[in-house]
C-alpha positions, 0 to 999 in steps of 0.5 A: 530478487526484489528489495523490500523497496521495490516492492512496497513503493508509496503510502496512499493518503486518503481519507478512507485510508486514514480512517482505517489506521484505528484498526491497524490497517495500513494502504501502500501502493505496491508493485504490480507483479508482487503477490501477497507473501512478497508483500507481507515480507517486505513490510515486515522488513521495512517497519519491523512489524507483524503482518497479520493479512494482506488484501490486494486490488488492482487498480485501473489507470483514470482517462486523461484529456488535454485539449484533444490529446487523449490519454490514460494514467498507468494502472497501479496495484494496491494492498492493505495491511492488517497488524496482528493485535500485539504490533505495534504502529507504523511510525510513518502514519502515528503524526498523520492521525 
């Protein structure tokens, strides 16, 4: 069984990230083999909020060179968060606005 922490790993910051938290969308970068409703219980959990959608993507890993040594960073799995009306925020984002 997964933990919470397992689970949900980091925040993305980026700017089209930033721009969404105006409408309670919040972006994570998530474990690979975590599927929608793990996700959304393990948000939940983390910041006691009330998890209205969940949107996965999964991310292909960029091609890498140094010199001649060729190679690819890991693919990665991403989820965006939509609160329900009545939630409140995610204090982890509030300073970051």
């Amino acid at each position: 069984m997964k933990t919470a922490q397992d689970i949900i790993l980091k925040p993305v910051i980026t700017e089209k990230s930033m721009d969404d938290l105006q409408t309670g969308k919040y972006t994570f970068k998530v474990a690979k083999d975590a599927n929608k409703s793990e996700i959304k219980k393990a948000v939940e959990e983390l910041f006691d909020v009330k998890v209205a959608k969940v949107n996965t993507m999964n991310c292909n890993g960029r091609a890498k060179r140094v010199g001649r040594f060729a190679g690819k960073t890991p693919d990665w799995k991403k989820a965006i968060i939509t609160l329900t009306e009545g939630s409140k925020a995610i204090e982890f984002f509030e300073g970051m606005v």
